[in-house]
KOLGU-4560 file (N, C-alpha, C; in nm, 3 decimals, padded with zeros to 5 digits):
<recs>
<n_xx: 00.231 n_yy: -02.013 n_zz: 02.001 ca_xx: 00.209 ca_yy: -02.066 ca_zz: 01.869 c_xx: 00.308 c_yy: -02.178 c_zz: 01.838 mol: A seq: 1 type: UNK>
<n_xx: 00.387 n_yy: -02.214 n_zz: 01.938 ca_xx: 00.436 ca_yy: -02.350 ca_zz: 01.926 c_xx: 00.393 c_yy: -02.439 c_zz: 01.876 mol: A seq: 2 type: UNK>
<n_xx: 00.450 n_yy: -02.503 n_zz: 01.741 ca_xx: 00.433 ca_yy: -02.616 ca_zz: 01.692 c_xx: 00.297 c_yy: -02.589 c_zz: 01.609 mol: A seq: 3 type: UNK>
<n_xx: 00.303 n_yy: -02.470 n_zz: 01.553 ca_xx: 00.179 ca_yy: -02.435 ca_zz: 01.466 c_xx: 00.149 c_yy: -02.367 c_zz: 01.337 mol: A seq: 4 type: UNK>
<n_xx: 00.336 n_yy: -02.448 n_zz: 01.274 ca_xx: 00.414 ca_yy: -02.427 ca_zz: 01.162 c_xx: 00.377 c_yy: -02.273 c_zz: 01.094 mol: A seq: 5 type: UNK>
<n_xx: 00.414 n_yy: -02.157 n_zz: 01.239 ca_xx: 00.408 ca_yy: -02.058 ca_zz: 01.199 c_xx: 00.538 c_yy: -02.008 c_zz: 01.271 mol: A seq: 6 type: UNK>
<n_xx: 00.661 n_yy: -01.988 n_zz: 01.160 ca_xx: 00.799 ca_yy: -01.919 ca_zz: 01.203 c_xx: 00.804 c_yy: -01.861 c_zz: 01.247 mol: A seq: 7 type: UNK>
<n_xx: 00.903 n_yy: -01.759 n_zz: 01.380 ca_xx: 00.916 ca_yy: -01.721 ca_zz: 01.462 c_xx: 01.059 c_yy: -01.648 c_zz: 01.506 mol: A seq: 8 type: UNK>
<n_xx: 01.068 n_yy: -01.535 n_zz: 01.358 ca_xx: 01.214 ca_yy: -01.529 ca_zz: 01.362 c_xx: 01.227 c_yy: -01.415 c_zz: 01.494 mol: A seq: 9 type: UNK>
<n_xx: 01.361 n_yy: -01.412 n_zz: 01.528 ca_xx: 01.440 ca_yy: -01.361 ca_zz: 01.667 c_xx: 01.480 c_yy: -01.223 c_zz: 01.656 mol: A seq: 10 type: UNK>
<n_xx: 01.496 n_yy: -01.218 n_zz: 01.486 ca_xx: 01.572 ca_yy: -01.106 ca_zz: 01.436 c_xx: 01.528 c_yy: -01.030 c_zz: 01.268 mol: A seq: 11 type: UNK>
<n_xx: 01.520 n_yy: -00.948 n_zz: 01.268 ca_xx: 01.556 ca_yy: -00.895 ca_zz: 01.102 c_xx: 01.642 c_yy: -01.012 c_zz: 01.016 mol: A seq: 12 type: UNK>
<n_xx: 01.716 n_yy: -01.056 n_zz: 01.035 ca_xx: 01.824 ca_yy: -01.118 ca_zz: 00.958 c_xx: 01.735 c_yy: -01.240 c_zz: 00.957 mol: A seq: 13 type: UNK>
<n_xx: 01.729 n_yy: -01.301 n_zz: 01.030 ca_xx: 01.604 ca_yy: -01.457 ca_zz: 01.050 c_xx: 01.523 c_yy: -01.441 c_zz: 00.947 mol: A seq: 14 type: UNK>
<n_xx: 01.432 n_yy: -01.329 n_zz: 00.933 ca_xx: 01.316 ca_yy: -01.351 ca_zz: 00.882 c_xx: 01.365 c_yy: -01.332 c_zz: 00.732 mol: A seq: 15 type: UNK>
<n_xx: 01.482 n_yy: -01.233 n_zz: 00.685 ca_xx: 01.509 ca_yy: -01.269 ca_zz: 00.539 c_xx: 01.524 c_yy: -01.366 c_zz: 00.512 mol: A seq: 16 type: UNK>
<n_xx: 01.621 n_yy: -01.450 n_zz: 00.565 ca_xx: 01.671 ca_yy: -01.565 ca_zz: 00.570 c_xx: 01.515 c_yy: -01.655 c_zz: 00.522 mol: A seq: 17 type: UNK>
<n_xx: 01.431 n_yy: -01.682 n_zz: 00.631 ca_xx: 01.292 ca_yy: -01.708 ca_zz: 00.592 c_xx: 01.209 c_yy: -01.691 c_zz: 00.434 mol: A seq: 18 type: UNK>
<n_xx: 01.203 n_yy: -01.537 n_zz: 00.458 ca_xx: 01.176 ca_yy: -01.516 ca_zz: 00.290 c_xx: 01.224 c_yy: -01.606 c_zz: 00.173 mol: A seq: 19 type: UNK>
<n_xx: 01.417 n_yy: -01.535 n_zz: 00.210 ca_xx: 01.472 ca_yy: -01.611 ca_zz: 00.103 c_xx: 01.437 c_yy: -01.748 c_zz: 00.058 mol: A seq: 20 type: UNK>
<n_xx: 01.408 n_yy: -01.849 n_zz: 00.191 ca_xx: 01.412 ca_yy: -01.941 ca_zz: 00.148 c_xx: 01.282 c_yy: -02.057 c_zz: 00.113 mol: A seq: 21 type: UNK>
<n_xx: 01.132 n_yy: -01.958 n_zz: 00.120 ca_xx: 01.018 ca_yy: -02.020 ca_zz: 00.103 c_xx: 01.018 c_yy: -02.052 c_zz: -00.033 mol: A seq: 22 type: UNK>
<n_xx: 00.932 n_yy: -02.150 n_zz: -00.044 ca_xx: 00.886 ca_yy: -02.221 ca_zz: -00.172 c_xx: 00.792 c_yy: -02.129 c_zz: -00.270 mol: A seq: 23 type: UNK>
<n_xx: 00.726 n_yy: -02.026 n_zz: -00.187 ca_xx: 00.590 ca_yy: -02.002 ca_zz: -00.254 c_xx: 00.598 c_yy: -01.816 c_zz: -00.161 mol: A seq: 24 type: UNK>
<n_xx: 00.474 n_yy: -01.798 n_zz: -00.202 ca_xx: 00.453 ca_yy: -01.663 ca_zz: -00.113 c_xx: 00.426 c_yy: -01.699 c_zz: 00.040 mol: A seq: 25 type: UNK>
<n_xx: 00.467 n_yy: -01.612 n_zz: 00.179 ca_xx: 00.478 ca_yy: -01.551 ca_zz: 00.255 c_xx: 00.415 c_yy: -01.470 c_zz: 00.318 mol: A seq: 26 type: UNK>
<n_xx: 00.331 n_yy: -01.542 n_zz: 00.401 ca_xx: 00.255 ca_yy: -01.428 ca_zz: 00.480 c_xx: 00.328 c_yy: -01.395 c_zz: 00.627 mol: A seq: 27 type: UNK>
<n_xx: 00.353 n_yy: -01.252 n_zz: 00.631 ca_xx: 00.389 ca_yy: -01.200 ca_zz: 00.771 c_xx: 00.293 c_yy: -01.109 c_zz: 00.825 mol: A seq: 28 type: UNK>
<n_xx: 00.271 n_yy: -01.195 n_zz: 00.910 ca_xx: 00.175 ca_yy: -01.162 ca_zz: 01.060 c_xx: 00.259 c_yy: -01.064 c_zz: 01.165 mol: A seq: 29 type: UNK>
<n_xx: 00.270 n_yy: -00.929 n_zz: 01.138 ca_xx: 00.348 ca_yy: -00.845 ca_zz: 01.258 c_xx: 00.278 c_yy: -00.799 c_zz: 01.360 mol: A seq: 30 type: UNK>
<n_xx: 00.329 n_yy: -00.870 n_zz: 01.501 ca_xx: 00.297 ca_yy: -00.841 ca_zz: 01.609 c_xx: 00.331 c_yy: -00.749 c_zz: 01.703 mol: A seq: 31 type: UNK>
<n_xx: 00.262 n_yy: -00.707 n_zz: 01.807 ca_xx: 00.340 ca_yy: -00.575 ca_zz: 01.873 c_xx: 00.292 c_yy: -00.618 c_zz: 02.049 mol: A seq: 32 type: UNK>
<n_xx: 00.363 n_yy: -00.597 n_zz: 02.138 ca_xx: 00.392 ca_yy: -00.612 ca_zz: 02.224 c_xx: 00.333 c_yy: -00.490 c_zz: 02.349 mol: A seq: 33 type: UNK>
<n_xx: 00.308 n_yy: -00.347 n_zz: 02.299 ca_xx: 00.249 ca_yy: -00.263 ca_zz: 02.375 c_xx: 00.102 c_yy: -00.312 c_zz: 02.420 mol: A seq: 34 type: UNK>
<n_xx: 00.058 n_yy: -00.228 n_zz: 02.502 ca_xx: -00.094 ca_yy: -00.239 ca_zz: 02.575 c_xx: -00.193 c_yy: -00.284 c_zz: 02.480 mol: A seq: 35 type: UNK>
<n_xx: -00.221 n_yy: -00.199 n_zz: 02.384 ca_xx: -00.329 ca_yy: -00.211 ca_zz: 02.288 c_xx: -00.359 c_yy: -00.323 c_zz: 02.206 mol: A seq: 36 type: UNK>
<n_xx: -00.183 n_yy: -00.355 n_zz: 02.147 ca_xx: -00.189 ca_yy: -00.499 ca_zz: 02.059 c_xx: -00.213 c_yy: -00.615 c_zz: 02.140 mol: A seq: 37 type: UNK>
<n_xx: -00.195 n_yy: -00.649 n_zz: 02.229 ca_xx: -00.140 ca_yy: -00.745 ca_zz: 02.257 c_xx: -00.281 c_yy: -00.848 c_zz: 02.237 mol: A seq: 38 type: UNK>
<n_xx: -00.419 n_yy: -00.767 n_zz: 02.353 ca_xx: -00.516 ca_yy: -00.836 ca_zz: 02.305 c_xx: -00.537 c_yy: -00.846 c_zz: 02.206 mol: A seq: 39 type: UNK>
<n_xx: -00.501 n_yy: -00.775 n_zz: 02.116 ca_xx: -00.572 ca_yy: -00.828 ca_zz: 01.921 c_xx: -00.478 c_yy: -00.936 c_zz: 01.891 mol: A seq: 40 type: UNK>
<n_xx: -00.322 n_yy: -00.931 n_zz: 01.906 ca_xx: -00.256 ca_yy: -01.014 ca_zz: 01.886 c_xx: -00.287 c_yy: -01.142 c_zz: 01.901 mol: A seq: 41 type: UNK>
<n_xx: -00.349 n_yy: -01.191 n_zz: 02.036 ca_xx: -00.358 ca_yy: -01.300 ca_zz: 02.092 c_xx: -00.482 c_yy: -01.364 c_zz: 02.005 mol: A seq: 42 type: UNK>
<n_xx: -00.579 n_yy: -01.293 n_zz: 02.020 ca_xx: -00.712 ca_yy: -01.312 ca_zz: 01.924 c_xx: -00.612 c_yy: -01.401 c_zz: 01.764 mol: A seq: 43 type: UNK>
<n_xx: -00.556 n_yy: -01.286 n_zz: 01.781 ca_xx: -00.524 ca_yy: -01.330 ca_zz: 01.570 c_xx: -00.434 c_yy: -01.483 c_zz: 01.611 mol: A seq: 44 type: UNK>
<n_xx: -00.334 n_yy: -01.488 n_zz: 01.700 ca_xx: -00.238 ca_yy: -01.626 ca_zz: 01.664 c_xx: -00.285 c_yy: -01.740 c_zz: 01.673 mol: A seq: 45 type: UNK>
<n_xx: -00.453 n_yy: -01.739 n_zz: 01.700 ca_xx: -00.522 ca_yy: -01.891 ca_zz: 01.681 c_xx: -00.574 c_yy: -01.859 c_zz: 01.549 mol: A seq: 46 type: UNK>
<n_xx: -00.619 n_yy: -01.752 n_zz: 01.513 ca_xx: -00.662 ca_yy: -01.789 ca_zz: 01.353 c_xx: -00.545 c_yy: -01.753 c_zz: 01.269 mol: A seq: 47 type: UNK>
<n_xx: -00.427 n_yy: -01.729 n_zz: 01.290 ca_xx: -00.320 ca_yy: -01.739 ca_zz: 01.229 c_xx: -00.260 c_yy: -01.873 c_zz: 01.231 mol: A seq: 48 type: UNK>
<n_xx: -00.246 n_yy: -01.941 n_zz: 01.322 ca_xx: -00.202 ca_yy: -02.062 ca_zz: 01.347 c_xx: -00.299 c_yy: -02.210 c_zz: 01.300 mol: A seq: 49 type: UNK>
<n_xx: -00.448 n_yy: -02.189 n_zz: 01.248 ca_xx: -00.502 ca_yy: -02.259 ca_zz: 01.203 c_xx: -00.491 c_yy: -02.278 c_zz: 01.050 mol: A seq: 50 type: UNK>
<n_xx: -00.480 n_yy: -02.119 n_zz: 00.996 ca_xx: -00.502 ca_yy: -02.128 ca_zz: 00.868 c_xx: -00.321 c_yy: -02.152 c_zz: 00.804 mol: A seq: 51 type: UNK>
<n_xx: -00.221 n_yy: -02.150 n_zz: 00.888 ca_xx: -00.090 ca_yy: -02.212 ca_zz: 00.833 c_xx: -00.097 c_yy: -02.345 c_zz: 00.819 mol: A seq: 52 type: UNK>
<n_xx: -00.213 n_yy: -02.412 n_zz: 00.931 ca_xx: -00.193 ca_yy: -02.580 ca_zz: 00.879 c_xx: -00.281 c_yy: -02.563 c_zz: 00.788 mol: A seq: 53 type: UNK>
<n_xx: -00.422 n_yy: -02.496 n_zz: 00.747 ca_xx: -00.461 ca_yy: -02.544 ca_zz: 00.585 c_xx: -00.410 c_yy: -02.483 c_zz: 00.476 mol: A seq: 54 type: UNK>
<n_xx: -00.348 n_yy: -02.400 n_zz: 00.494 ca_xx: -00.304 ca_yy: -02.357 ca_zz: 00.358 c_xx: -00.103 c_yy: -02.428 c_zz: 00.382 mol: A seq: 55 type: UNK>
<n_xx: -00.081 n_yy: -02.504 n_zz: 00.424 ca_xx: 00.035 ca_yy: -02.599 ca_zz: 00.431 c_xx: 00.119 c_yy: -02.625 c_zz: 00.283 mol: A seq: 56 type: UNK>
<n_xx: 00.186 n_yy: -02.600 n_zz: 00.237 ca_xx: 00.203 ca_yy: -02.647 ca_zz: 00.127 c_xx: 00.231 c_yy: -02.507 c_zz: 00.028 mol: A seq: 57 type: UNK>
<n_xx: 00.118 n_yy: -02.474 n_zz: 00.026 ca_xx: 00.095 ca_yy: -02.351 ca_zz: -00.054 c_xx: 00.167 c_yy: -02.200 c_zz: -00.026 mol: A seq: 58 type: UNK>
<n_xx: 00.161 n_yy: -02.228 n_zz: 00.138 ca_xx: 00.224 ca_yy: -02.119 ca_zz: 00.229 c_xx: 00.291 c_yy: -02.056 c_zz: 00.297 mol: A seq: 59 type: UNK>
<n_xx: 00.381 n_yy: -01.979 n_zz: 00.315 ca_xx: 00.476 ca_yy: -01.992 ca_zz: 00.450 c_xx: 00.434 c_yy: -01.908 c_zz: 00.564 mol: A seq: 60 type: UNK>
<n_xx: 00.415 n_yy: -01.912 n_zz: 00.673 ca_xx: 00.339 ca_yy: -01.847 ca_zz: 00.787 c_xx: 00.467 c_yy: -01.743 c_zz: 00.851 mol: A seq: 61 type: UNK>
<n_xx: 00.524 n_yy: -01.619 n_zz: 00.862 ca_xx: 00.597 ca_yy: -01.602 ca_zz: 00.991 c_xx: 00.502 c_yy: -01.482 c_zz: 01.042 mol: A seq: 62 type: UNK>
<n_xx: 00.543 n_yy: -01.484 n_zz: 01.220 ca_xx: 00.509 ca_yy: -01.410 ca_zz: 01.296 c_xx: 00.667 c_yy: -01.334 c_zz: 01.328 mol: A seq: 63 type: UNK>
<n_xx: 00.621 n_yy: -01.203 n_zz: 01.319 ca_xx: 00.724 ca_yy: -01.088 ca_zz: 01.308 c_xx: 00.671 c_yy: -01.043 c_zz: 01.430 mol: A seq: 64 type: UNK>
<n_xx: 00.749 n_yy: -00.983 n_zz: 01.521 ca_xx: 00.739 ca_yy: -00.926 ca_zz: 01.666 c_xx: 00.803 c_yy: -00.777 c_zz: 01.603 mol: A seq: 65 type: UNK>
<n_xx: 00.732 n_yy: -00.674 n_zz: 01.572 ca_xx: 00.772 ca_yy: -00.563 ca_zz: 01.522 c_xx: 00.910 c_yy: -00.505 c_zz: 01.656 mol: A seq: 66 type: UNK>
<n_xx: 00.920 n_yy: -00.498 n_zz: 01.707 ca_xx: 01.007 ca_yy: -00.483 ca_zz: 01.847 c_xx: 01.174 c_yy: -00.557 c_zz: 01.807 mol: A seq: 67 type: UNK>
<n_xx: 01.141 n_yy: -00.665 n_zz: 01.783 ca_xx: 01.269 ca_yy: -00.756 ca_zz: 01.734 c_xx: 01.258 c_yy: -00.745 c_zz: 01.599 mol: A seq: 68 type: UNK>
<n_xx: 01.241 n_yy: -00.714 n_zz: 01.499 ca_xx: 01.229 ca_yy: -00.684 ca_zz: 01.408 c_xx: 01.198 c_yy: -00.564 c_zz: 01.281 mol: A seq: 69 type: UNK>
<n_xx: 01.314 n_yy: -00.463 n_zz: 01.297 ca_xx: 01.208 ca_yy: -00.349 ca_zz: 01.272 c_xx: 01.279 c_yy: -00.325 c_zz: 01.115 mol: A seq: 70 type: UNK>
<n_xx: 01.363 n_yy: -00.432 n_zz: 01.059 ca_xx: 01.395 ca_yy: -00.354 ca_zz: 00.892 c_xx: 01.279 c_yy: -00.407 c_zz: 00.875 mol: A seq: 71 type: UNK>
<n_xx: 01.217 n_yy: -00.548 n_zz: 00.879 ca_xx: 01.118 ca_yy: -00.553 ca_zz: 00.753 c_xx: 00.937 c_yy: -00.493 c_zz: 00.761 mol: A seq: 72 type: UNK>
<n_xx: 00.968 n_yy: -00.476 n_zz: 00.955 ca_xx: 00.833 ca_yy: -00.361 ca_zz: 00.966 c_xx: 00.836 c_yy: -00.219 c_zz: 00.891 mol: A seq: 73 type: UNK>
<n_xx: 00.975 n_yy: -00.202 n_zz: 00.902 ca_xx: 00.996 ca_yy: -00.055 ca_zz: 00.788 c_xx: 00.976 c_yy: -00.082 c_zz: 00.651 mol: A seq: 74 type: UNK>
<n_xx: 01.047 n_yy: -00.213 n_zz: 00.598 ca_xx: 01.023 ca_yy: -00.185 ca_zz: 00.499 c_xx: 00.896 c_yy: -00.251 c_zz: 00.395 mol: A seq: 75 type: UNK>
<n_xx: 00.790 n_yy: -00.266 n_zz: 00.502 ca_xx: 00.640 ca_yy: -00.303 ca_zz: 00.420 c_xx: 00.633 c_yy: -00.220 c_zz: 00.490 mol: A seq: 76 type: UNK>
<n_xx: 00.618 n_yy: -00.121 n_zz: 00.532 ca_xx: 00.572 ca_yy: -00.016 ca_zz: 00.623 c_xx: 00.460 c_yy: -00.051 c_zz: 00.712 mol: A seq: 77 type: UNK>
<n_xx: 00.479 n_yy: -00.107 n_zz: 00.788 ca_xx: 00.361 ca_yy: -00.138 ca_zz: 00.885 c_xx: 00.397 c_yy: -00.015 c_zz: 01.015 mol: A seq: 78 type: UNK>
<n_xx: 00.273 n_yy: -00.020 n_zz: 01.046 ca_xx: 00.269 ca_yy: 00.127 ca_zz: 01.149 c_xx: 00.211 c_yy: 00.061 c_zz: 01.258 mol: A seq: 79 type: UNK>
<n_xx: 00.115 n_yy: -00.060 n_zz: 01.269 ca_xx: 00.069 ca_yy: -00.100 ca_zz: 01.376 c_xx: 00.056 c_yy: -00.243 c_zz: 01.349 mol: A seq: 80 type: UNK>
<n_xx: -00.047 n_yy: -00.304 n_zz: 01.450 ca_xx: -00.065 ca_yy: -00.458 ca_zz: 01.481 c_xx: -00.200 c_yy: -00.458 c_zz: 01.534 mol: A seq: 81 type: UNK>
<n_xx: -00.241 n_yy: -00.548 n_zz: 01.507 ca_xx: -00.226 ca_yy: -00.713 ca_zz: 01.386 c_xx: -00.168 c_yy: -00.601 c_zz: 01.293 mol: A seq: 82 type: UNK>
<n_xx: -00.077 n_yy: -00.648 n_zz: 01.182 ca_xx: -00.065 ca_yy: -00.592 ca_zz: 01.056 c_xx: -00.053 c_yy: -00.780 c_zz: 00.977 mol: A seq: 83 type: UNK>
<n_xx: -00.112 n_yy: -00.758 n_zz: 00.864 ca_xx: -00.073 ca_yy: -00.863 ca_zz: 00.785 c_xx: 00.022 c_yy: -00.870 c_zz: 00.643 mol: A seq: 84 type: UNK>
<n_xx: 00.115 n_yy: -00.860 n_zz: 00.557 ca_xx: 00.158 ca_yy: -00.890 ca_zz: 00.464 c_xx: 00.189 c_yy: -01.037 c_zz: 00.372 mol: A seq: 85 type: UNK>
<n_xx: 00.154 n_yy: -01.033 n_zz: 00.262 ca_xx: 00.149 ca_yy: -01.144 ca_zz: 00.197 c_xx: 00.220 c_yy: -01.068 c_zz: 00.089 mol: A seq: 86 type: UNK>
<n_xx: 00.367 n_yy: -01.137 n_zz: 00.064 ca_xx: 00.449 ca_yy: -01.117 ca_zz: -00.003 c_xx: 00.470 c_yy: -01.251 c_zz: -00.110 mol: A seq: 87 type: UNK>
<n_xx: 00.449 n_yy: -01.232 n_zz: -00.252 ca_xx: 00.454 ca_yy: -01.317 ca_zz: -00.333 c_xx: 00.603 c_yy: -01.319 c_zz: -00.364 mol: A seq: 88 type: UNK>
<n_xx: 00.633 n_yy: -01.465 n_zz: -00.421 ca_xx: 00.736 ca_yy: -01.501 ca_zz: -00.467 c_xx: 00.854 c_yy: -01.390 c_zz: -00.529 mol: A seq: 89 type: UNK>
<n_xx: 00.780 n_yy: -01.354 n_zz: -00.646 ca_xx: 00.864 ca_yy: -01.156 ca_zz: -00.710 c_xx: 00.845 c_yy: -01.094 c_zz: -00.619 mol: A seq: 90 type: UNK>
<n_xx: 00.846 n_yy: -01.065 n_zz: -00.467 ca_xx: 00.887 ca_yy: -00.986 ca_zz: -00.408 c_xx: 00.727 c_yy: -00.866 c_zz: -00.414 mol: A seq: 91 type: UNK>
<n_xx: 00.653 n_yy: -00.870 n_zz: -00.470 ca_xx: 00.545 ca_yy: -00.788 ca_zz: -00.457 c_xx: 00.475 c_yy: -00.799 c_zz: -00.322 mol: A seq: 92 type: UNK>
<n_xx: 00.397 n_yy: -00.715 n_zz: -00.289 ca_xx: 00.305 ca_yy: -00.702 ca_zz: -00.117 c_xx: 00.141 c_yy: -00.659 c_zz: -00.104 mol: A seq: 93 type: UNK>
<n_xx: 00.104 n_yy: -00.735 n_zz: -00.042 ca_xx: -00.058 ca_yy: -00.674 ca_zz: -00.017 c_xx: -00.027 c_yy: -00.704 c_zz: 00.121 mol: A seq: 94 type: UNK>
<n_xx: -00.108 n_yy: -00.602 n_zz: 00.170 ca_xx: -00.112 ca_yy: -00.563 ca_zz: 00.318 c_xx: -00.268 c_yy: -00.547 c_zz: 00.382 mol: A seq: 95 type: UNK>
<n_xx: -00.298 n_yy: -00.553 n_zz: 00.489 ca_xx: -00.423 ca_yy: -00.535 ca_zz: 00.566 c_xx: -00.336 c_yy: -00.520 c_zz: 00.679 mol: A seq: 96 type: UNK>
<n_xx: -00.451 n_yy: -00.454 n_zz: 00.735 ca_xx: -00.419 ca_yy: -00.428 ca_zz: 00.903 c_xx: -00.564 c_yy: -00.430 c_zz: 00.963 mol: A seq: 97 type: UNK>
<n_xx: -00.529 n_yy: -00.509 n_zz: 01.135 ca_xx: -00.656 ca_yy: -00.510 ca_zz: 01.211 c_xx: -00.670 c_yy: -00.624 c_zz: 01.244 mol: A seq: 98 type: UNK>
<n_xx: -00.777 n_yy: -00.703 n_zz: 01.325 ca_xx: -00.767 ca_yy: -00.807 ca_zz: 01.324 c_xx: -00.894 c_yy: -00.851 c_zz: 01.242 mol: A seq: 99 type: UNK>
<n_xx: -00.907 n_yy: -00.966 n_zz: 01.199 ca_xx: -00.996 ca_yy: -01.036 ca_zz: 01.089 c_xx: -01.025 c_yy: -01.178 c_zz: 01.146 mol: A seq: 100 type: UNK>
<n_xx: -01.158 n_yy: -01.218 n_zz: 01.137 ca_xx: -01.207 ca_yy: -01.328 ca_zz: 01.186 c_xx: -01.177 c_yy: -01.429 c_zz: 01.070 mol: A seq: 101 type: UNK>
<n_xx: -01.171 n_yy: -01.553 n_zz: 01.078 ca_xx: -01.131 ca_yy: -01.654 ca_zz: 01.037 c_xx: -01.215 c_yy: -01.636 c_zz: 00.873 mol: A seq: 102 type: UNK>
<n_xx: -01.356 n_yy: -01.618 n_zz: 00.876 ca_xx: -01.353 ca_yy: -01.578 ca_zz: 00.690 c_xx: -01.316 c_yy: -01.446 c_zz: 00.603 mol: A seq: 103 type: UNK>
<n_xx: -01.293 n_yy: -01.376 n_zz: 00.665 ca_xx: -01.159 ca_yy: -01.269 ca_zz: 00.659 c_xx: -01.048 c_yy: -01.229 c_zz: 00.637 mol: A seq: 104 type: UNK>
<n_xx: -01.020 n_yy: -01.353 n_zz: 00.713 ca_xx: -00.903 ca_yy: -01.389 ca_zz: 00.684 c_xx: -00.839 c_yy: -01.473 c_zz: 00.558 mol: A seq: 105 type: UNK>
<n_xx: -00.948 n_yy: -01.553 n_zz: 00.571 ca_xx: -00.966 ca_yy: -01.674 ca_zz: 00.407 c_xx: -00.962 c_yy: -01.611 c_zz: 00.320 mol: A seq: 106 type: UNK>
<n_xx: -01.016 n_yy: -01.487 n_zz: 00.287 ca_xx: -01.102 ca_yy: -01.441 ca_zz: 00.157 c_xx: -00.985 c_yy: -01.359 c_zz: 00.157 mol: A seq: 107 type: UNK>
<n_xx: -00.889 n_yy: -01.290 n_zz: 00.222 ca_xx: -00.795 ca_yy: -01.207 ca_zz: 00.243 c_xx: -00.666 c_yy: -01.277 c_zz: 00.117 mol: A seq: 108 type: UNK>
<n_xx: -00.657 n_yy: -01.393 n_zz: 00.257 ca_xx: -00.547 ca_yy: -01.472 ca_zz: 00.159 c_xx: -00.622 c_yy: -01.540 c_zz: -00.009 mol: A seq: 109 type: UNK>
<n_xx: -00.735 n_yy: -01.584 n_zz: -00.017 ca_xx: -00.771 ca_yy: -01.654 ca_zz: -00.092 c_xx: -00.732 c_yy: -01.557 c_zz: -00.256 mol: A seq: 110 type: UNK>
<n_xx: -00.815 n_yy: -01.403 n_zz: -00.228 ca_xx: -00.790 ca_yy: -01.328 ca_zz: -00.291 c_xx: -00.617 c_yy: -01.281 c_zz: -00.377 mol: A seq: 111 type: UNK>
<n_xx: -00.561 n_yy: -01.321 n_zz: -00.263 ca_xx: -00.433 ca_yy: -01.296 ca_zz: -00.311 c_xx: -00.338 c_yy: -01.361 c_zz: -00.400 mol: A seq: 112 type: UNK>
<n_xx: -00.388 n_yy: -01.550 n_zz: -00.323 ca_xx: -00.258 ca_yy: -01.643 ca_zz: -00.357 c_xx: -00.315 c_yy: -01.733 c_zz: -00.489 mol: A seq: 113 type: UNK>
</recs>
């Protein structure tokens, strides 16, 4: 997902850092690395990575690797992957999990932001 203005923090600490410092609400895309995710994963980071360049502006994209990251998988409680969170500005959360095809995904975020 290089160069597909979807962040890519290393650590727990990164991705607050991230939060802290978006303009607007925050969608985190948590990924998982075992057998099962990985194909859904891969599926989701092209329609994750498309819809960060149209919703540009409005949005902040990160991809969370639940593995390297596990305060803020704990603390939206995500249990698996794809998981999605869209965290508004006050700190509030809507969540989905699974993977979602590109108008799914729209209507997901559209609904929210």
């Amino acid at each position: 997902m290089a160069g597909s203005r979807v962040h890519q923090p290393m650590e727990s600490a990164e991705f607050d850092f991230i939060l802290a410092r978006a303009d607007g609400p925050v969608l985190a895309y948590f990924s998982g690395t075992w057998p099962k995710a990985v194909q859904a994963c891969k599926e989701m980071d092209t329609v994750v990575a498309e819809l960060a360049r149209a919703y540009e502006g409005r949005l902040t994209c990160v991809k969370v690797d639940i593995s390297r990251c596990p305060e803020p998988t704990k603390r939206y409680g995500v249990t698996g992957a794809p998981a999605f969170v869209l965290i508004s500005s006050d700190g509030g959360a809507t969540a989905a999990t699974g993977p979602m095809d590109r108008t799914e995904f729209r209507d997901f975020l559209d609904g929210h932001l």
